[in-house]
MMTF fields as JSON, N, C-alpha, C and O atoms, coordinates in Angstrom:
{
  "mmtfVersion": "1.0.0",
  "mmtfProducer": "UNKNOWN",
  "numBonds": 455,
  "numAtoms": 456,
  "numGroups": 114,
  "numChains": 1,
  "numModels": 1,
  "chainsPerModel": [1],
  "groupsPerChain": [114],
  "chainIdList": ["A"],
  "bondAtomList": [4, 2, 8, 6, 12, 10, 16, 14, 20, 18, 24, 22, 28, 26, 32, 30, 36, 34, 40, 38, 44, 42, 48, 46, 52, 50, 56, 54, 60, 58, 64, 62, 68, 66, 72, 70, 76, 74, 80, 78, 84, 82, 88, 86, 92, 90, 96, 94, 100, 98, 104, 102, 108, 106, 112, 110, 116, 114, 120, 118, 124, 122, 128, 126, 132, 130, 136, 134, 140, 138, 144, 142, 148, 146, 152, 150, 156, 154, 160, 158, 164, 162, 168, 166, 172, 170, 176, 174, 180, 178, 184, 182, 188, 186, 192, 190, 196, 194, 200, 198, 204, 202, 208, 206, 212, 210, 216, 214, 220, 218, 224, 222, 228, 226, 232, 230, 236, 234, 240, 238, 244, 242, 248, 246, 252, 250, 256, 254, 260, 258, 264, 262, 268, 266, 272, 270, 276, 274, 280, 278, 284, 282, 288, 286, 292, 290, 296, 294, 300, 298, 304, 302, 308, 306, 312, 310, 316, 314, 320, 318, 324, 322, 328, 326, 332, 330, 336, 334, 340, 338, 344, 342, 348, 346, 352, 350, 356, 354, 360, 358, 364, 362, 368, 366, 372, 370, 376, 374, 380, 378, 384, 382, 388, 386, 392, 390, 396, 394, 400, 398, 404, 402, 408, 406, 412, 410, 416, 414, 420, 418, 424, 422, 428, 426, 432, 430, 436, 434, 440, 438, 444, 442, 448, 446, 452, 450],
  "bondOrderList": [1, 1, 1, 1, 1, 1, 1, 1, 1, 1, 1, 1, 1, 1, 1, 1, 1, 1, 1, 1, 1, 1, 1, 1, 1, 1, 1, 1, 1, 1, 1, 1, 1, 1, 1, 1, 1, 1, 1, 1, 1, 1, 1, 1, 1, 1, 1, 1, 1, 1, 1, 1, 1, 1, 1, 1, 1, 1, 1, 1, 1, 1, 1, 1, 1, 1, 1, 1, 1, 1, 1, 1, 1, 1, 1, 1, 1, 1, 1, 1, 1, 1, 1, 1, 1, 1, 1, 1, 1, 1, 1, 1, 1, 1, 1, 1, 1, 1, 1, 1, 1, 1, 1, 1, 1, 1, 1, 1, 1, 1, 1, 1, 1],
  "groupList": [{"groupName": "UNK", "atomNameList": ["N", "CA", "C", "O"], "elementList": ["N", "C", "C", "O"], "formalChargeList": [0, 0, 0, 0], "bondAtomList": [1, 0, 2, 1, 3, 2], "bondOrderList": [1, 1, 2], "singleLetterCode": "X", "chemCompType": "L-PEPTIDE LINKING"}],
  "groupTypeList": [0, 0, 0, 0, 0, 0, 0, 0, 0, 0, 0, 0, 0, 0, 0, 0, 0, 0, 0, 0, 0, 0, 0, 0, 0, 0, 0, 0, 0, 0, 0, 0, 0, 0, 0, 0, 0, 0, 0, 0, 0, 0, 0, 0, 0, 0, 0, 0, 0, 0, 0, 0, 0, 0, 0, 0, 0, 0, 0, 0, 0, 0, 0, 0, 0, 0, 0, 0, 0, 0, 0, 0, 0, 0, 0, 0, 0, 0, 0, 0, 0, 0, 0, 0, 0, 0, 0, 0, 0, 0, 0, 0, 0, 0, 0, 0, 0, 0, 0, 0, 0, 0, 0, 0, 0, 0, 0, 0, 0, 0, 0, 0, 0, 0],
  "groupIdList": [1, 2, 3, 4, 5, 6, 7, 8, 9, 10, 11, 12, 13, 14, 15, 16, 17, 18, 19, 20, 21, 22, 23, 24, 25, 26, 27, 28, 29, 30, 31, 32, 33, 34, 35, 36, 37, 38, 39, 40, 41, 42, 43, 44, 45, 46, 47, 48, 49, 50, 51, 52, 53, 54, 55, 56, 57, 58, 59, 60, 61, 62, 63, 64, 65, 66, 67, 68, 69, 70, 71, 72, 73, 74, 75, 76, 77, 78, 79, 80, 81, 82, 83, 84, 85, 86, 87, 88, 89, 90, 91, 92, 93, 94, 95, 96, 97, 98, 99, 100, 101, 102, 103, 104, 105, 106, 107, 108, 109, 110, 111, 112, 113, 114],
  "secStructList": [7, 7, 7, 7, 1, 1, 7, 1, 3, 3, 3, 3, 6, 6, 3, 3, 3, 3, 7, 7, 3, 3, 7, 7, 7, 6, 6, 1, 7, 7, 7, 1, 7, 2, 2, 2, 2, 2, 2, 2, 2, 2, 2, 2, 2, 2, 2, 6, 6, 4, 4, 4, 6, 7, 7, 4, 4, 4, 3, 3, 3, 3, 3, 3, 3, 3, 1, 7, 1, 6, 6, 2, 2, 2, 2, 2, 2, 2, 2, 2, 2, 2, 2, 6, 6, 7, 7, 7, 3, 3, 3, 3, 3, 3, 7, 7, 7, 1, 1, 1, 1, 7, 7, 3, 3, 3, 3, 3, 3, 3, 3, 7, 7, 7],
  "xCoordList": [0.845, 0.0, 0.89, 1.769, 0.747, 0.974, 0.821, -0.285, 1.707, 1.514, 0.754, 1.269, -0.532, -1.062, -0.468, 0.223, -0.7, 0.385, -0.819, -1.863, -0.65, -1.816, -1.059, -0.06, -2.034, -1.818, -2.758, -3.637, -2.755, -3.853, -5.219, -6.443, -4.306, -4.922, -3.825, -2.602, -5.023, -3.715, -4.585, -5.77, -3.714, -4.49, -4.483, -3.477, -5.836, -5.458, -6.353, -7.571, -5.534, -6.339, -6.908, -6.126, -8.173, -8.911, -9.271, -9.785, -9.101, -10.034, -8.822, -7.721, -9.342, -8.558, -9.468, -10.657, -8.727, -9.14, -8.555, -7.337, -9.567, -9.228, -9.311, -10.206, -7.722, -8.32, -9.426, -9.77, -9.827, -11.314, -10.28, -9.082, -10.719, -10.49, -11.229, -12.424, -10.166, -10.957, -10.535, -9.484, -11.463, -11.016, -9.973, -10.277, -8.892, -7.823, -7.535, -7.801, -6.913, -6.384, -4.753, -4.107, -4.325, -3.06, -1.871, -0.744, -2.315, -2.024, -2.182, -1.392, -3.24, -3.725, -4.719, -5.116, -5.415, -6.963, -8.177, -8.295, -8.907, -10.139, -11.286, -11.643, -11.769, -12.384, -13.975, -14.087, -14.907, -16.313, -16.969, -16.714, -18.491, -19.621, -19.656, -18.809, -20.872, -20.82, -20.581, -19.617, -21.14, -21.21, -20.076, -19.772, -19.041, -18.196, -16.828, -16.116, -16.872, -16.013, -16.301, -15.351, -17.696, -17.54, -17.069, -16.567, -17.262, -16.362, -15.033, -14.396, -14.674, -12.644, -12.51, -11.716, -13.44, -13.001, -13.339, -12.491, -14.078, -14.532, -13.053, -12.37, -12.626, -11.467, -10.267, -9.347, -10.673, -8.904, -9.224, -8.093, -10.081, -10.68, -9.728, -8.801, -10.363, -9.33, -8.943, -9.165, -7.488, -6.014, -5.633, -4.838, -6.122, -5.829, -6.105, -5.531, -6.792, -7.079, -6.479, -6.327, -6.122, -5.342, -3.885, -3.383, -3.482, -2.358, -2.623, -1.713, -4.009, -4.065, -4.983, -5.677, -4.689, -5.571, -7.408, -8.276, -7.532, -8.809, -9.445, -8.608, -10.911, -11.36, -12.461, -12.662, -13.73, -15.139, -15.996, -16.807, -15.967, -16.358, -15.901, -16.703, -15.155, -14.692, -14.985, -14.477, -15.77, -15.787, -17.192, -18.371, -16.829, -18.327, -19.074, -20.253, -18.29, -19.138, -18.252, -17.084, -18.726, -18.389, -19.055, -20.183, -17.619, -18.935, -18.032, -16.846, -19.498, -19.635, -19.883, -20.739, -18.933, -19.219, -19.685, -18.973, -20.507, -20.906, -21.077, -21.01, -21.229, -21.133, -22.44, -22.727, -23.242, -24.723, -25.565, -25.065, -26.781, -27.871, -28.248, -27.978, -28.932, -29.135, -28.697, -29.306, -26.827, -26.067, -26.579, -26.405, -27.338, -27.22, -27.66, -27.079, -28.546, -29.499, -28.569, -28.691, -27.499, -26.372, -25.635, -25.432, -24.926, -24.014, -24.424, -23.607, -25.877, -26.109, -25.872, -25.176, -26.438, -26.626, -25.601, -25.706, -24.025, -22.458, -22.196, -21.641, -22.816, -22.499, -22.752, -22.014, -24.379, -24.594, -24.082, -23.345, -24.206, -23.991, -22.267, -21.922, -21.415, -19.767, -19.998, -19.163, -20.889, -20.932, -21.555, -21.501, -22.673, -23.481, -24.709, -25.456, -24.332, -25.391, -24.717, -25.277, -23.712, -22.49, -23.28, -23.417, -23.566, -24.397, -23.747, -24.323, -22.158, -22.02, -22.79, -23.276, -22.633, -23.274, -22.716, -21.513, -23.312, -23.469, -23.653, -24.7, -22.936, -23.453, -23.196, -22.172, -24.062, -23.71, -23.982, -24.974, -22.617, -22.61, -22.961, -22.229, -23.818, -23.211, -22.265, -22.47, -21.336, -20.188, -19.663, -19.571, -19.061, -17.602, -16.423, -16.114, -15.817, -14.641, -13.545, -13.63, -12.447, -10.93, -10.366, -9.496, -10.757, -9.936, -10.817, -11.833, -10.427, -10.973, -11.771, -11.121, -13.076, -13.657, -14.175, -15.346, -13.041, -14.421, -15.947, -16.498, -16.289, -18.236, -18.024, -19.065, -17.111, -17.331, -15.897, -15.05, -16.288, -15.37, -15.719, -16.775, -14.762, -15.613, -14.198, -13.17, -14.428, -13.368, -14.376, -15.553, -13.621, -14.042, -13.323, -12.215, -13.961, -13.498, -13.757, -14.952, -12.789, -13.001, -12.739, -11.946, -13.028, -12.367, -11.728, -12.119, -10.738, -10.13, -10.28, -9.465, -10.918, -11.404, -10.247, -9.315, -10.319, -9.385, -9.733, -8.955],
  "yCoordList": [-1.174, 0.0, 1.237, 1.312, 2.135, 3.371, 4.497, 5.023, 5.153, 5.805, 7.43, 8.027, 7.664, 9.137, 10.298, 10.308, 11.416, 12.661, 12.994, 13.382, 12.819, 13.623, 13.232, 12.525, 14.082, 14.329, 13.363, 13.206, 12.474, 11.652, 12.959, 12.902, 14.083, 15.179, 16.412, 16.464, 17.527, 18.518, 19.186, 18.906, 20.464, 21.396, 22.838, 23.439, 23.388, 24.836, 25.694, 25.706, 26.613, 27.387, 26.176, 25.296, 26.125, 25.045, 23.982, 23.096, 23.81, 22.793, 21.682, 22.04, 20.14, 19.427, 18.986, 18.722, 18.911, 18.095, 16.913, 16.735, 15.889, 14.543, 14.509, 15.036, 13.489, 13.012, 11.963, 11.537, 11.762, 10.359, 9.271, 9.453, 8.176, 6.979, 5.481, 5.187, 4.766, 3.889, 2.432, 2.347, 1.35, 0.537, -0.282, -1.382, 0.159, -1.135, -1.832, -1.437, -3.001, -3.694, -3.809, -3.142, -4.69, -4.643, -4.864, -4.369, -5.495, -6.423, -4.923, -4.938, -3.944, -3.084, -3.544, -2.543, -4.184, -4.974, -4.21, -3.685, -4.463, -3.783, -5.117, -5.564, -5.651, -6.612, -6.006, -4.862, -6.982, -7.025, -6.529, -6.094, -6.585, -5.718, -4.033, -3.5, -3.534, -1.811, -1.939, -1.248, -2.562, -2.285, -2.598, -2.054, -3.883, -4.184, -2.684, -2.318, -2.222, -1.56, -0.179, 0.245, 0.361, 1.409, 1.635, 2.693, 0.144, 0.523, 0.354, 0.794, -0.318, -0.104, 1.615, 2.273, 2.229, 3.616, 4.405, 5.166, 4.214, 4.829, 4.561, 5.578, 3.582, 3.134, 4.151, 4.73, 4.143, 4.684, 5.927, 6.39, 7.042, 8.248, 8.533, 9.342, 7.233, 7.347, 7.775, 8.677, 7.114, 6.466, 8.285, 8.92, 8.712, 9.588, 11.063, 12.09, 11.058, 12.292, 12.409, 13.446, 10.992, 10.689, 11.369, 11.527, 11.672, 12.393, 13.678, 14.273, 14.467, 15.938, 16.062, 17.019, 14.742, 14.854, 14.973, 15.5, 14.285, 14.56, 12.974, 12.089, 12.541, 11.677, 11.836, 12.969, 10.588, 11.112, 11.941, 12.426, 12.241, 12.954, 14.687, 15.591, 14.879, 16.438, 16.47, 17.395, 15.531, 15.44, 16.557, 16.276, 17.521, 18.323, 18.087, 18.415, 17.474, 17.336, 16.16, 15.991, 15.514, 14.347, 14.384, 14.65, 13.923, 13.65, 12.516, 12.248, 11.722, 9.922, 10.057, 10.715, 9.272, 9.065, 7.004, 6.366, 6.422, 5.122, 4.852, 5.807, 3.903, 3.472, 2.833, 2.526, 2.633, 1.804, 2.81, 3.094, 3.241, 3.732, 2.495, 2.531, 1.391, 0.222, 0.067, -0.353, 0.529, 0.211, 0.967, 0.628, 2.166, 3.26, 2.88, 3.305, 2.178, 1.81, 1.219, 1.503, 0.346, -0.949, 0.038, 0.119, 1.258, 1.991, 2.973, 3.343, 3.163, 4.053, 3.574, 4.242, 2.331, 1.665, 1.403, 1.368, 1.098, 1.189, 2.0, 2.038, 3.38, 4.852, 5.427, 6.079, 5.092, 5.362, 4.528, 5.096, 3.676, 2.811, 3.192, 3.237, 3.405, 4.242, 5.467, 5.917, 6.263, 7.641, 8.51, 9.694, 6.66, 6.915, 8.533, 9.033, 8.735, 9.999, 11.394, 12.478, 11.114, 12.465, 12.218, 11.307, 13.32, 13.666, 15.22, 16.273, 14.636, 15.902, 15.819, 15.086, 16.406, 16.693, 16.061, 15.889, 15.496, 14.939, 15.288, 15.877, 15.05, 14.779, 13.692, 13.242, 12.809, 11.771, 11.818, 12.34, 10.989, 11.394, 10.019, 9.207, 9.523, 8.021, 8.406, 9.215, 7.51, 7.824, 6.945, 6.226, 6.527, 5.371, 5.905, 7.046, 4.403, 5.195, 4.568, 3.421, 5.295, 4.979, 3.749, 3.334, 3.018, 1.509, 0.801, 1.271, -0.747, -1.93, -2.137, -1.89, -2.556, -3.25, -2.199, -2.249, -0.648, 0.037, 0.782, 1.573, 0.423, 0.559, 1.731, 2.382, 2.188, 3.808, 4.126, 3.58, 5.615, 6.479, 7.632, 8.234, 8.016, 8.923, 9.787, 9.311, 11.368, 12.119, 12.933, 13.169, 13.336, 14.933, 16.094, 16.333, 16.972, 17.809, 17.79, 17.656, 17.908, 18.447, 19.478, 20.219, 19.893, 20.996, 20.732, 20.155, 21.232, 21.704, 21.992, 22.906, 21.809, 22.717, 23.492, 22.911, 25.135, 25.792, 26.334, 27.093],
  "zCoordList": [0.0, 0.0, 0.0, 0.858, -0.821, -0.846, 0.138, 0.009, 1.268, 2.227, 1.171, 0.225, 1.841, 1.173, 1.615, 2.634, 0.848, 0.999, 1.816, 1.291, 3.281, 4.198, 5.558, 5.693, 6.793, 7.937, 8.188, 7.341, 9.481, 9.989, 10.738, 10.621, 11.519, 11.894, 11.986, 11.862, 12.308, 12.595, 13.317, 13.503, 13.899, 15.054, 14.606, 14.228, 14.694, 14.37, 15.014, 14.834, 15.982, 17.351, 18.235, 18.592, 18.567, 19.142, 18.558, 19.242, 17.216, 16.694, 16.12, 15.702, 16.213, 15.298, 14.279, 14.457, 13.022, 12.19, 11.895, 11.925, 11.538, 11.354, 9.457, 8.797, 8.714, 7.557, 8.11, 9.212, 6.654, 6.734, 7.197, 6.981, 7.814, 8.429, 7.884, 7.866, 7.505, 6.776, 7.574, 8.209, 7.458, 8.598, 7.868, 7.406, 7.763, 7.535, 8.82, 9.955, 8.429, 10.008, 9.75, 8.942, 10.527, 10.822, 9.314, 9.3, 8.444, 7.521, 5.919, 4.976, 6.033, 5.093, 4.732, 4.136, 4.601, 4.179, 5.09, 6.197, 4.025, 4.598, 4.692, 3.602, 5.729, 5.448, 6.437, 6.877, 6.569, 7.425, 6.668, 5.545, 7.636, 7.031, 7.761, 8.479, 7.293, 7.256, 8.955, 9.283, 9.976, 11.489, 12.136, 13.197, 11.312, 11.433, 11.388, 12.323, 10.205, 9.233, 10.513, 11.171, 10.685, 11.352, 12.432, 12.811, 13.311, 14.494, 14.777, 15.735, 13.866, 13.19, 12.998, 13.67, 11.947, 11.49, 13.305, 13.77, 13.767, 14.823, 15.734, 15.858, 16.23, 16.909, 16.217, 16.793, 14.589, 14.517, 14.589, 14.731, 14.601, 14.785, 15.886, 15.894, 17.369, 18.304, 18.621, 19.428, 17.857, 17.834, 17.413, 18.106, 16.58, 15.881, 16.751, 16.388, 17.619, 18.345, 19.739, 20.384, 20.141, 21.164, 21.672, 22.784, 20.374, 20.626, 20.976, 21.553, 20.7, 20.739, 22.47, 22.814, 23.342, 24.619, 24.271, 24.967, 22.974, 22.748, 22.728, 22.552, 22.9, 22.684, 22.089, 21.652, 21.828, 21.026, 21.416, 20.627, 22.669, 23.618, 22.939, 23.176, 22.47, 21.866, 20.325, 19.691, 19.648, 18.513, 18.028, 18.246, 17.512, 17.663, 16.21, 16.08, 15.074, 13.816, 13.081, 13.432, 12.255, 11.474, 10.045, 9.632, 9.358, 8.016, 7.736, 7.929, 6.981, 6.669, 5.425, 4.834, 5.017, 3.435, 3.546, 4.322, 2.979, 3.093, 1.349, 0.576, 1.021, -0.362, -0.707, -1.864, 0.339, -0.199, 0.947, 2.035, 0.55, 1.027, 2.103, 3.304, 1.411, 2.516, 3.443, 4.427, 3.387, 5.15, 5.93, 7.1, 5.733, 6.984, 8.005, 9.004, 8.167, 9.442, 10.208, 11.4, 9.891, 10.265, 10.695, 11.907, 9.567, 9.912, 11.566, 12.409, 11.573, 12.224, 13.52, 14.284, 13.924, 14.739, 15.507, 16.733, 14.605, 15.233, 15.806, 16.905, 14.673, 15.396, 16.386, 17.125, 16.474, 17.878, 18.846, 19.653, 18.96, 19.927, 20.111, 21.292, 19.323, 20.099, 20.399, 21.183, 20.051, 20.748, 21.618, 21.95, 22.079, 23.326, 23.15, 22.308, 24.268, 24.284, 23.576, 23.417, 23.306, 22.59, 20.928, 20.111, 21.052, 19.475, 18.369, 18.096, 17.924, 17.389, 15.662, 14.801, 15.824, 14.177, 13.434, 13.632, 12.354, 11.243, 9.593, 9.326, 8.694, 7.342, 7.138, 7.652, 6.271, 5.576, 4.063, 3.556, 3.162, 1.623, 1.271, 1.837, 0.543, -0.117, -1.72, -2.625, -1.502, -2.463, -2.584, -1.588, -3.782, -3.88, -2.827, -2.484, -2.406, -1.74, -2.359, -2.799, -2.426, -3.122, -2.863, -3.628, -1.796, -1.071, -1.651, -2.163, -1.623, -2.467, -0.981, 0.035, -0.863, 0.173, 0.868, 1.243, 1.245, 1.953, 2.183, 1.418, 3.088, 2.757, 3.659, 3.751, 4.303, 5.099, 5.886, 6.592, 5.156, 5.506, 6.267, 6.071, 7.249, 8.678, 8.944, 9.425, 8.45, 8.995, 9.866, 9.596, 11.038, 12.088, 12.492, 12.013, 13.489, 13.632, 15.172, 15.432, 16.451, 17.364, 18.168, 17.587, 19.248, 20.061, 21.278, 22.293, 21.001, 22.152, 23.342, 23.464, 24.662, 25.744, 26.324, 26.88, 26.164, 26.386, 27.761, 28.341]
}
C-alpha cells in the first residue's frame, strides 16, 4: 500500500481536524460488514485524536461518506452505539470510496477545551 500525501490530523487554534479513516487492520486490508467496518473507522478516529488529549467525547461534527444507502441503518446503529449519548453533528454522503472493500469512511473535527 501506498503511504497518502496527508496528515492523519492537525491542530489549528482550538479545533482538530481529522483526515477520513478507513477501517484497515493490521495487515492493510479492509475486510467485514458496514457495522463491522464502522467501528474499526470509529477506533482509529481514536487512535488519531489521542495524541491531541482529545477523545469522542470532543468530537463536535463528522462527516460519513458510506457506499450503499441500505447500510445506513447498520451503519447508524455502530455509530450510535460508540458515541453513546455524545451527538455531534453529522453529514452523511453516499459515495464510492478509493480503497478496495471500503463501505465507510468517517473524517471529524473536534475541540479543544481551552
Amino acid at each position: 500500500m501506498t503511504t497518502p500525501h496527508l496528515s492523519p490530523s492537525l491542530r489549528a487554534d482550538n479545533l482538530v481536524f481529522t483526515s477520513g479513516q478507513l477501517a484497515f487492520d493490521e495487515t492493510g486490508v479492509i475486510n467485514g460488514d458496514i457495522g463491522e467496518q464502522t467501528r474499526v473507522v470509529i477506533a482509529r478516529l481514536q487512535q488519531v485524536l489521542r495524541p491531541h488529549g482529545l477523545d469522542l467525547q470532543d468530537i463536535v461534527k463528522t462527516t460519513v461518506f458510506i457506499t450503499n444507502s441500505d447500510d445506513f441503518l447498520a451503519f447508524n446503529e455502530a455509530y450510535a452505539q460508540a458515541f453513546g449519548a455524545h451527538k455531534p453533528t453529522r453529514s452523511t454522503v453516499i459515495a464510492g470510496l478509493a480503497a478496495t472493500n471500503a463501505l465507510v469512511e468517517i473524517e471529524a473535527i473536534a475541540q479543544v477545551r481551552i
